[in-house]
N, C-alpha and C positions, 0 to 999 in steps of 0.2 A: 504494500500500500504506500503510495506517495506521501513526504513528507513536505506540507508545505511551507515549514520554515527556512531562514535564506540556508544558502550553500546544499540547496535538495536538487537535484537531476532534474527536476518538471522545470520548465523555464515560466517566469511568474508572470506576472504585468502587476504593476502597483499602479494605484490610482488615488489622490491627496482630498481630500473631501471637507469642509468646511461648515460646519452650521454653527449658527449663529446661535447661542443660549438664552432668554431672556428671562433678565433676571430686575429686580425690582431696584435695586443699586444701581448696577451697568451689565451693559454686552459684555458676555462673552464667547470666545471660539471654542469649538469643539474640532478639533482635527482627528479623523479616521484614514487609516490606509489599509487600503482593500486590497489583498491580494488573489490570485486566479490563473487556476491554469491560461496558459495563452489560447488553447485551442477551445476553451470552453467550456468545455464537457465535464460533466460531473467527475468527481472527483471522490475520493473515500481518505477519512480521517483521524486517526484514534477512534478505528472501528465505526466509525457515525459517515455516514453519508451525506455531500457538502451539495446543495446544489449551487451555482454561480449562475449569476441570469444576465441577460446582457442589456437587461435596463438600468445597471449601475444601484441596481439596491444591493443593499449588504446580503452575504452568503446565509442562506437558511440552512442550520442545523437542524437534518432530522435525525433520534435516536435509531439507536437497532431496528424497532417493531418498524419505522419509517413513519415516525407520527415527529409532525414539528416540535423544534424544543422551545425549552422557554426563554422568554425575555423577562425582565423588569421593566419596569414601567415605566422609568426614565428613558432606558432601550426602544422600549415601543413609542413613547413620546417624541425620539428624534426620528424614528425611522420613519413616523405618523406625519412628522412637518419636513422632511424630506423632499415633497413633490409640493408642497406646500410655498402660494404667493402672500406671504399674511402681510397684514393691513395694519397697518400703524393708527390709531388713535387718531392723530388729527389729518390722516387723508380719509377718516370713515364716512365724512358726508360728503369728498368730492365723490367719491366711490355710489352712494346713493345719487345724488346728481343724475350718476352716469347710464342707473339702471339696476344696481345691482339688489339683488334681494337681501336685507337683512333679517339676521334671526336669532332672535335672545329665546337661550334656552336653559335662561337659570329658572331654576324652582322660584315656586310663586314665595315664597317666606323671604327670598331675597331680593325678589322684585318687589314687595309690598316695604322691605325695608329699605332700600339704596331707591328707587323707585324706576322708572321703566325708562325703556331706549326709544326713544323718539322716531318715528318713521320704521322703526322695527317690528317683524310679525315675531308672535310668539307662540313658539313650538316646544313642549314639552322634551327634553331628552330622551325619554322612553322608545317614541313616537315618530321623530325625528327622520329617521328614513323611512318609513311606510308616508308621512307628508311629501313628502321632496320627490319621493321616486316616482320618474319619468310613467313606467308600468306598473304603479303599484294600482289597482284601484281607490286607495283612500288615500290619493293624491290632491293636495290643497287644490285649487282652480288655480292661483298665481303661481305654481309651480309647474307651466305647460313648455317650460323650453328648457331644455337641458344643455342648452350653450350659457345659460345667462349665469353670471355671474352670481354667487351664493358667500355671505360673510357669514359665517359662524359665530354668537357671541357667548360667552359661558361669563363666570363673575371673574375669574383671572387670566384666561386665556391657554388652560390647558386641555380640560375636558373637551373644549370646541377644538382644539385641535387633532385629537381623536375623533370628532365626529367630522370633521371636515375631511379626513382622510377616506372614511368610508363610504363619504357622498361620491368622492372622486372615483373609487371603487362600484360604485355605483351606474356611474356612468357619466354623473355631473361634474366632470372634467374643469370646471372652473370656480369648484370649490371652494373656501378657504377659513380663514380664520382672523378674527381681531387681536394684535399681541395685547396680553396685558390683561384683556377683557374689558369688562363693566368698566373695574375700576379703575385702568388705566382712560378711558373715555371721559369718567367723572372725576379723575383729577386735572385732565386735562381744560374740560370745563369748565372746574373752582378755579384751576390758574387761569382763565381768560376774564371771567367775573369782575 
């Protein structure tokens, strides 16, 4: 079985990868290097079977039985905003301007206490893709085009970016998410006040 740390016989390709972390102090990077057989093809590794995909996502570990392994949740949270165009706070109403559907999907107990997103629909979490999707039959009516631009808003900006990943999965390819959330929106709008 191929080894694929350096100095192993498979000849590799590495690939430098960048995400951005946010965080409520400041930015920061996240630097990944991907490594992959050159020719593609699956691979096998400490007994686990590696798949490599050539859309530049990270390699999936699956065990023995061949069932995906696990992440944590920070793992899944970068892989989730990966494909991800997110929205900064004070472009969230050129973005409305422009078309884009917004969607606050904090539970009502935080929407009743911070109070609500202005020009935002609101969709429960649960629920969330059976509204959105294109084929689902308990699709909203304003959700008939699956080119249109989709803002996710959660109360900090991580939960929506798991759902915003799913949409894209989905079908609705243009996706996304507000960094920060709610509260990055409402602090932006006490500091304009």
């Amino acid at each position: 079985m191929p080894n694929l740390e350096s100095g192993s016989d498979l000849p590799l390709t590495e690939s430098l990868r960048a995400l951005e972390i946010d965080d409520q102090s400041s930015p920061s990077f996240l630097f990944m290097v991907e490594r992959r057989p050159t020719d593609q093809q699956a691979s096998e590794e400490n007994g686990h079977a590696v798949s490599y995909l050539d859309d530049g996502a990270p390699p999936a570990q699956l065990g023995p039985s061949g069932s995906p392994g696990t992440l944590t949740i920070n793992q899944l949270l970068l892989e989730s905003r990966i494909g991800l165009e997110r929205v900064h706070a004070a472009d969230l109403e050129r973005e409305m301007a422009a078309g884009a559907l917004v969607v606050d999907t904090r539970p009502v107990d935080q929407r009743d206490r911070d109070g609500g997103l202005p020009g935002a629909v609101v969709i429960d979490r649960n629920v969330l893709e059976w509204r959105l999707d294109p084929s689902s039959p308990h699709r909203l009516p304003i959700a008939d085009d699956p080119a249109r631009r989709i803002v996710v808003v959660c109360n900090e900006g991580y939960s929506s970016s798991l759902a915003a990943h799913t949409l894209q999965r989905l079908g609705l390819a243009r996706a996304t998410d507000l960094i920060g959330g709610f509260q990055a929106w409402a602090a932006l709008r006490e500091q304009s006040d």
